[in-house]
C-alpha positions in Angstrom: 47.8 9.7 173.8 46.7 9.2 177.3 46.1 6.4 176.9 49.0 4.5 175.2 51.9 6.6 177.3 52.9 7.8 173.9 53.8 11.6 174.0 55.6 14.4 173.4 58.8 14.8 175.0 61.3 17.7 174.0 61.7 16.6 170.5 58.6 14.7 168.6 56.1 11.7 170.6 58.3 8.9 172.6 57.4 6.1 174.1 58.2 2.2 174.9 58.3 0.2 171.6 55.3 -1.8 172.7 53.3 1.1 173.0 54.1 2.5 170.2 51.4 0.1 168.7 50.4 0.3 164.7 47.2 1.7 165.7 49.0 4.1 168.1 51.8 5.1 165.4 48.8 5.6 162.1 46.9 8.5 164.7 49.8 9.9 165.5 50.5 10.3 161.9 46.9 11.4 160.6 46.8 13.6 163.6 49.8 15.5 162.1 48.9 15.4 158.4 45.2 16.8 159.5 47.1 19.4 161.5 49.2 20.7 158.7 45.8 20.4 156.5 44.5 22.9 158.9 47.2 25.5 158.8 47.4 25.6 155.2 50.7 23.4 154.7 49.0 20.4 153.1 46.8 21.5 150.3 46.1 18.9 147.8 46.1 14.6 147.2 48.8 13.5 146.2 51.3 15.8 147.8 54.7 14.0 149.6 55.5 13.3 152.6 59.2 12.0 153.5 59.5 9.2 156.0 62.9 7.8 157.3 64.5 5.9 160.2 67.0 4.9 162.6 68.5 0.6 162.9 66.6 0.0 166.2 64.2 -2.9 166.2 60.8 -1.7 166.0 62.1 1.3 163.7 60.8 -0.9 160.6 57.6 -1.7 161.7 56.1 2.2 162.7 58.0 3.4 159.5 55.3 1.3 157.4 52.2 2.4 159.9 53.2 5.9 159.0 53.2 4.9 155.3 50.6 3.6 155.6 48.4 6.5 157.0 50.3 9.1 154.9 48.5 6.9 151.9 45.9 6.6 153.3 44.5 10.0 153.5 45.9 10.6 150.0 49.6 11.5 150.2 52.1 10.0 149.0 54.8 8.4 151.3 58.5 9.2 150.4 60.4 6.2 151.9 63.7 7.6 152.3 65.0 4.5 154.1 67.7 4.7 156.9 68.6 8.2 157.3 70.5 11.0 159.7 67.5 12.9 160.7 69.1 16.5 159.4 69.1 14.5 156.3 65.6 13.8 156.1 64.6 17.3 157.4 67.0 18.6 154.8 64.7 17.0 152.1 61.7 17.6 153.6 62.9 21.4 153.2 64.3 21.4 149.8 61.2 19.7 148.5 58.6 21.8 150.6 57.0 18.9 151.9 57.0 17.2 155.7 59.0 14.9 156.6 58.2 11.9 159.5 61.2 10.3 161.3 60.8 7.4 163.4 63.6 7.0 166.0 64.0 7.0 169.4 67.1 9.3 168.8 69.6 7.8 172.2 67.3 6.2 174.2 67.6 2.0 174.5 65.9 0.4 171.8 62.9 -1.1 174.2 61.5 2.3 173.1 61.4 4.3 170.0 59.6 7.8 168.8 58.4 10.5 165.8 60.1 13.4 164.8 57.7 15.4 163.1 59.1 18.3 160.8 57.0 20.5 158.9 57.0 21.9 155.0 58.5 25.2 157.2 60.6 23.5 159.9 60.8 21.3 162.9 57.4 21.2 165.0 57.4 23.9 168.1 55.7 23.2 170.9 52.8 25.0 170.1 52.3 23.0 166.6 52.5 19.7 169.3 49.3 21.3 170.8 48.4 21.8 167.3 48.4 18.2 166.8 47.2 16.9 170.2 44.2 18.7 169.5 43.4 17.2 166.2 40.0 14.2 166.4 41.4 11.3 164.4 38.9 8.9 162.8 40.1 4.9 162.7 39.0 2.3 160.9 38.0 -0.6 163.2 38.8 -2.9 160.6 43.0 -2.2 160.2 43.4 -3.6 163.5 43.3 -6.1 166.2 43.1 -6.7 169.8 46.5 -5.2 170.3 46.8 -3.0 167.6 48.7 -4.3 165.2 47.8 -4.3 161.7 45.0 -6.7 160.7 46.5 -7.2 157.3 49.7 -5.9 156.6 50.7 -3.8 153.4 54.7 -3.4 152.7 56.1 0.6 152.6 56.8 2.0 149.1 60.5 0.7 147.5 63.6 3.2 149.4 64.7 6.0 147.4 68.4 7.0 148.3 67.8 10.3 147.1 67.7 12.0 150.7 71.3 11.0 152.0 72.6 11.8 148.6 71.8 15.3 149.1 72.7 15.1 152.8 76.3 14.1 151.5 76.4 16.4 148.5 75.9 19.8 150.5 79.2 18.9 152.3 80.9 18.2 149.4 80.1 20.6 147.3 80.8 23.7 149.8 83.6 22.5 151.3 85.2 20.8 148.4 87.4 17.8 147.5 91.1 18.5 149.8 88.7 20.2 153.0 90.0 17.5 155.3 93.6 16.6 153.5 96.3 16.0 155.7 94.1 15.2 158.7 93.6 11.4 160.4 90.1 10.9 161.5 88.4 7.7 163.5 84.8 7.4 163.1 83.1 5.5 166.2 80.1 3.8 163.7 78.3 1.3 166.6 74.7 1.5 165.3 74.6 5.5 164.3 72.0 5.7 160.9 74.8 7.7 159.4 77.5 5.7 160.3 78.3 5.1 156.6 77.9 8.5 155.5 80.1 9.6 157.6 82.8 7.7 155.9 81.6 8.8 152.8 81.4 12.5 153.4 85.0 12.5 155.9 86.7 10.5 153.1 85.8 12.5 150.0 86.7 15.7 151.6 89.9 14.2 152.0 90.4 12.9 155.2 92.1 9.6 156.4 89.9 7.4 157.9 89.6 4.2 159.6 86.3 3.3 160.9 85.3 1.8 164.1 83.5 -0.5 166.8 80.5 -1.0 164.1 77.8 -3.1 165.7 74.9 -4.7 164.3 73.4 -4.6 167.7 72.0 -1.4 168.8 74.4 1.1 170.9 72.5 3.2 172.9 74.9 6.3 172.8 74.1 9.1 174.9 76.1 12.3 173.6 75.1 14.0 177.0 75.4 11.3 179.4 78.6 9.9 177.4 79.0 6.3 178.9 81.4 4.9 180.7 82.2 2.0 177.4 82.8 4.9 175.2 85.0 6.7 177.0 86.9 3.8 177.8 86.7 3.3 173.7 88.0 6.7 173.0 91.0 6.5 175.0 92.3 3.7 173.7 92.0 4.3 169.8 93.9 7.8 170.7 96.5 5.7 172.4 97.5 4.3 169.3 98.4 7.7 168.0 96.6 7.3 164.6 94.0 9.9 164.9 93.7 14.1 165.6 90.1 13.2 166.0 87.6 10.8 166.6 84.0 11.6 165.3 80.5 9.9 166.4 77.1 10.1 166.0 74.3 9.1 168.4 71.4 6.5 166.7 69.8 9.2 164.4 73.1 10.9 163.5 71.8 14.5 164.4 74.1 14.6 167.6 77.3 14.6 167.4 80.8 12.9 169.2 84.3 14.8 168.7 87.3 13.6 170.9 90.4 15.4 170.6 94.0 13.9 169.3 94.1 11.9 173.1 90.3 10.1 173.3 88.6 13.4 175.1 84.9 13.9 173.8 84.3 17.1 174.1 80.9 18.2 176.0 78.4 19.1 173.6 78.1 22.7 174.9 82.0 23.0 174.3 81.6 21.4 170.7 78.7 24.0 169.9 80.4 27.4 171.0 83.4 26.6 168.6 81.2 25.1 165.7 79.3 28.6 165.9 83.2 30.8 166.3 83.7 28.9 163.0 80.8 29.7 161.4 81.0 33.4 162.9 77.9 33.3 164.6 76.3 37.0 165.9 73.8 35.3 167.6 73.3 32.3 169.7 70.0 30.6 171.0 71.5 27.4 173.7 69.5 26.2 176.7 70.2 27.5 179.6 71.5 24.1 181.1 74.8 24.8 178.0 78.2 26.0 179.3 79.1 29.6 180.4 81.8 29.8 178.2 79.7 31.1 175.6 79.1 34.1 177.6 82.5 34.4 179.2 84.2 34.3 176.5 83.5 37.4 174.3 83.1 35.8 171.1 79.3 36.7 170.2 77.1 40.0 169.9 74.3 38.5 171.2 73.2 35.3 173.7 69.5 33.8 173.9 69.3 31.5 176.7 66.3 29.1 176.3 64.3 26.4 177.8 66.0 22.8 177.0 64.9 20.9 173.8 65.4 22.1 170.1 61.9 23.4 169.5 62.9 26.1 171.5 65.8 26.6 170.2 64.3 27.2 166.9 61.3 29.2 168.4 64.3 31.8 169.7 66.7 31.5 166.7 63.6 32.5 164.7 63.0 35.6 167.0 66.6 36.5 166.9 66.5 36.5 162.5 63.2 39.0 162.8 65.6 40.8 165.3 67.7 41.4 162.4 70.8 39.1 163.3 72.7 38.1 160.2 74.7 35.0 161.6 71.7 33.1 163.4 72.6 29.8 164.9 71.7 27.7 168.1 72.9 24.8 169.8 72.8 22.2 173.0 74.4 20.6 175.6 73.9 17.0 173.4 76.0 18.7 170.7 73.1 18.9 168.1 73.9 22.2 165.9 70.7 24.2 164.7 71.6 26.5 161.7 69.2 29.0 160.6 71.0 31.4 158.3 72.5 30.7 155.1 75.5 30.6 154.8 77.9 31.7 151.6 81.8 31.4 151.6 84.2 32.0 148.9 87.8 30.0 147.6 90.7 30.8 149.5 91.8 33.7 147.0 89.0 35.2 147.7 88.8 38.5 150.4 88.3 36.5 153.4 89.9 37.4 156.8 91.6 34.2 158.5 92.9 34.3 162.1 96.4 32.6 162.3 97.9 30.5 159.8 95.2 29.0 157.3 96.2 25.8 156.0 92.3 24.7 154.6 91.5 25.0 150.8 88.9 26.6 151.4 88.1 29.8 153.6 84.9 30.9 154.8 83.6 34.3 154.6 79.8 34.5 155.4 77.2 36.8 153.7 73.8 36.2 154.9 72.1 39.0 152.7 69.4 37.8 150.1 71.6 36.9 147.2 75.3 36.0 147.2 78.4 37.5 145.9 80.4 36.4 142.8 81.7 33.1 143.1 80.4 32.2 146.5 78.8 28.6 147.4 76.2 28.2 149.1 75.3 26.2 152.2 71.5 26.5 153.1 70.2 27.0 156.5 68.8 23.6 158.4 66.9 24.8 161.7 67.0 21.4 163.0 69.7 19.3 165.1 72.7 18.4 162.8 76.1 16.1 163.7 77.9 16.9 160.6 78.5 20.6 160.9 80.1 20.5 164.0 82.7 17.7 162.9 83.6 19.7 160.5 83.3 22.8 162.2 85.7 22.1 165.0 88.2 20.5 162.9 88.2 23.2 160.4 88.7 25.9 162.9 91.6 23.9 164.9 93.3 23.9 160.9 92.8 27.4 160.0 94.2 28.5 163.7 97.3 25.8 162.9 96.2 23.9 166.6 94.9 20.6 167.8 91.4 19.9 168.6 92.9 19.5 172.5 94.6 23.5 172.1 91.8 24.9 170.4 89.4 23.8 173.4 91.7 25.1 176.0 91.3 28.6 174.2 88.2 28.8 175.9 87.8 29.9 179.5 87.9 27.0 181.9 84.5 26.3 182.8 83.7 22.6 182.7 79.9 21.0 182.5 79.2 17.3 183.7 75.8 15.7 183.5 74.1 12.3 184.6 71.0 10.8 185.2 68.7 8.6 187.9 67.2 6.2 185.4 64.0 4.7 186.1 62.9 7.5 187.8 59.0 8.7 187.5 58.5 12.6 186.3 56.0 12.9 189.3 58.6 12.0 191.9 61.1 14.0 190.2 58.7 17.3 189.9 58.1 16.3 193.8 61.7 16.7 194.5 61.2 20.4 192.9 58.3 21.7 194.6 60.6 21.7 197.7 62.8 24.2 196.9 60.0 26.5 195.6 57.6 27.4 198.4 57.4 31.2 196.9 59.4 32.8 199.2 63.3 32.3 197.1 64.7 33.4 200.9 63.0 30.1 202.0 64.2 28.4 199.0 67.8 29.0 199.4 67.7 27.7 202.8 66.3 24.7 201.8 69.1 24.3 198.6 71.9 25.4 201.3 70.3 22.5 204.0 71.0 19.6 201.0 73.8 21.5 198.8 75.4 23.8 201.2 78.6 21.2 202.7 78.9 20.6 198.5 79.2 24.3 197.0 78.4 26.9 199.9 75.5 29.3 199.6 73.1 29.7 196.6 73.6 32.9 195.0 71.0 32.4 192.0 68.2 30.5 191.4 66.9 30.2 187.9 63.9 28.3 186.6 64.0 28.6 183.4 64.0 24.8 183.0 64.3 23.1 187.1 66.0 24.0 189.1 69.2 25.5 188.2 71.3 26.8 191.1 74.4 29.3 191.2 76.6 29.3 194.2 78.9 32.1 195.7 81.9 30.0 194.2 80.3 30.3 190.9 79.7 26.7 190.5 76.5 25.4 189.0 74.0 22.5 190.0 71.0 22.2 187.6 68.4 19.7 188.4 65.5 18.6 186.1 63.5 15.5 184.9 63.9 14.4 181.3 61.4 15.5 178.6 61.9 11.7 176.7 62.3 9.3 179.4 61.7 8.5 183.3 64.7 9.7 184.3 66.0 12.4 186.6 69.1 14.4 185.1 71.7 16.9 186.9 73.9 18.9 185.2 76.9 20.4 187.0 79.3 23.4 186.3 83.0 24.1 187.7 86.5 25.1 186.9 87.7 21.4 186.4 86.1 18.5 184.3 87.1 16.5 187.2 85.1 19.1 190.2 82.5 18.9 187.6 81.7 15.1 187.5 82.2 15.0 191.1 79.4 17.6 192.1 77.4 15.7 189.1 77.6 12.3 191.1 77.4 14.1 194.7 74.2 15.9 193.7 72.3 12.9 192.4 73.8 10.6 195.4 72.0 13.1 197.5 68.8 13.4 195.6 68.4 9.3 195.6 68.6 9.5 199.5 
């Protein structure tokens, strides 16, 4: 691990593509099948193991080293092809076996990663020590100088069973007129699930025209939205065809949802209404996601974690042996965590709507052990998922008889903003946070007022949860930390306007590259 620069960031091992050697991609694999051997989770040859992946370039060649060394030590590889990653994870869970996805999720294709999920769930940080502890023998003979397969041996023939499912669980709860009426753009660019998209939005009965595919791969950020798509947005809404335009970023487990005018809507927006939707009693976000959620009233209970979904899970876990019923989680990238199953009944069933419901369907939840009379089920996936939230948002905005734009502006008006220094080592960026914590948080307030203070006015809070992230009198919001996936430096900001938002986003890193 050292020595390749291939690690764990705050989902799964990343690292540039060259790294990411064959040699580098089989131990990472062994490493993790040993580790589940040792827990209990693998227990006999012959046993699955599901392996998928995103379009970026290198994405075929580590798919077929972790093939290979699933075989290798007796298992057999399920190649699931090109796949979301909720749908792989969703068939690793229905099968009780792992699943392996190779993708670098957003980051630019000059590097790539592995999601590891296990027969129980998405890896936590502690099962990433698990697995960095693990001694994995090699064979000298599989490979070369540079680590690249001696001999190569092709992955086993793609079984489209995974995204069937993934497709089928929508269909099947929500049912054949969910989406009727409704006029829906989907942004494909190089998103895994670009074409399941149109496959699940269409046969729920929405209108749609797909959009800016590219055979080249997009980079999209669903945190640091860029510029391009924004621009994009905007001018499909301008045409007036749409009451929503939905995207994916490369793995499809993050999600894009602009309003009837081109608007994305922040992730951390996009996740509160998802969970009022889904009538959530308890919410695990990092602590970098909006305020909203708190100010506005909606939900029993708030767990504020750490940023990247393996905490997310490790909390939404605590918060089901709490005894919450409703148990979901979400982040400021948009991806939707969903640990409680979920049962809803037709709309003549005794289900409660708020306004005017117009859906076929509406949902009433039960999250005991067994469901009532006529109920469908939608099982719980604990990992990021895009699709939920699409239909989330627009399902609520239908039921309440608004737009996607009004049913946004029901929320209080708190607006997040994020960016990021690229190329910008961890070490200086952890240097750059050792100033403003000598010990003394007297001391360290004077030092955040001396670089901050002509921006926001006094620090009134300092919480380290995950960086740095600041409070000021005025109740705006600076939050400074260096990413867990790449060498870059991110800010977060919080205001009352989008607009105050971006501009203390841009001010704050201006200040931190001087």
């Amino acid at each position: 691990m050292v020595r390749s620069g291939v690690a764990f960031g705050t989902s799964g091992a990343r690292g540039l593509a060259t790294a990411m050697t064959d040699q580098v991609c089989y131990a990472y694999t062994k490493g993790f099948l040993q580790y589940l051997e040792s827990i209990g989770e693998l227990k006999r040859a012959g046993e699955g193991v599901a392996v998928g992946g995103d379009f970026r370039p290198s994405t075929d060649r580590v798919m077929a080293a972790v093939c290979r060394a699933t075989a290798d030590m007796g298992y057999c590889p399920v190649n699931c092809g090109k796949v979301p990653s909720p749908a792989l994870a969703l068939f690793g869970l229905e099968n009780k076996i792992p699943a392996i996805m190779v993708t670098g999720s957003h980051i630019p294709d000059d590097r790539n990663g592995i999601k590891f999920n296990k027969v129980s769930g998405e890896v936590l940080k502690d099962d990433e020590k698990g697995m960095s502890s693990q001694v994995v023998e090699l064979d000298d003979a599989l490979f070369g100088a540079d680590g690249s397969f001696i001999q190569a041996k092709a992955p086993p023939h793609v079984s489209p069973v995974a995204t069937e499912n993934y497709v089928m669980r929508y269909l099947d709860f929500f049912g054949a007129e969910a989406l009727k009426g409704l006029r829906i753009g989907i942004y494909q660019h190089s998103a895994v699930g670009r074409d399941v998209l149109v496959k699940i939005f269409a046969d729920l009965g929405a209108e749609i025209t797909a959009l800016g595919r590219s055979e080249t791969f997009i980079p999209v950020d669903t945190e640091a939205i860029r510029p391009e798509d924004v621009k994009l947005a905007a001018e499909w809404a301008a045409t007036g065809k749409f009451d929503a335009i939905v995207s994916a970023d490369g793995d499809s487990d993050r999600p894009l949802v602009s309003d009837e005018r081109g608007n994305w809507l922040r992730g951390d927006i996009a996740g509160i209404l998802c969970a009022k939707f889904l009538a959530a009693d308890s919410i695990s976000t990092p602590v970098s996601c909006n305020t909203a959620v708190d100010k506005c009233g909606w939900f029993a209970e708030i767990r504020r974690t750490r940023i990247g979904s393996p905490y997310v899970v490790a909390s939404m876990m605590q918060a089901t042996v709490n005894g919450a019923k409703r148990v979901v989680g979400y982040e400021a990238n948009g991806g939707f965590l969903l640990n409680s199953d979920v049962y809803c009944r037709s709309r003549g069933a005794e289900a409660q709507t708020e306004g005017k419901s117009e859906i076929p369907h509406v949902i009433s939840y039960n999250f005991q052990s067994s469901a009532t009379p006529g109920a469908k089920f939608l099982r719980a996936l604990p990992t990021r998922d895009a699709v939920i939230v699409m239909l989330g948002i627009l399902l609520l905005a239908k039921q309440q008889g608004k737009t996607v734009s009004e049913l946004a502006a029901s929320l209080p008006a708190r607006f997040t903003a994020s960016d990021r220094l690229k190329n910008f080592a961890t070490e200086k960026s952890m240097a750059i946070l050792a100033r403003f914590n000598c010990g003394s948080e007297a001391a360290d307030k004077a030092a955040i007022d001396s670089l901050f203070g002509d921006l926001c006015g006094p620090a009134s809070g300092i919480d380290r949860t995950d960086g740095l992230r600041i409070t000021f009198a005025n109740e705006e919001i600076i939050h400074l930390r260096p990413s867990g996936n790449a060498p870059e430096f991110r800010c977060y900001a919080e205001a009352v306007t989008d607009a105050r938002a971006r501009e203390l986003t841009s001010l704050a890193l201006a200040k931190i590259s001087e």
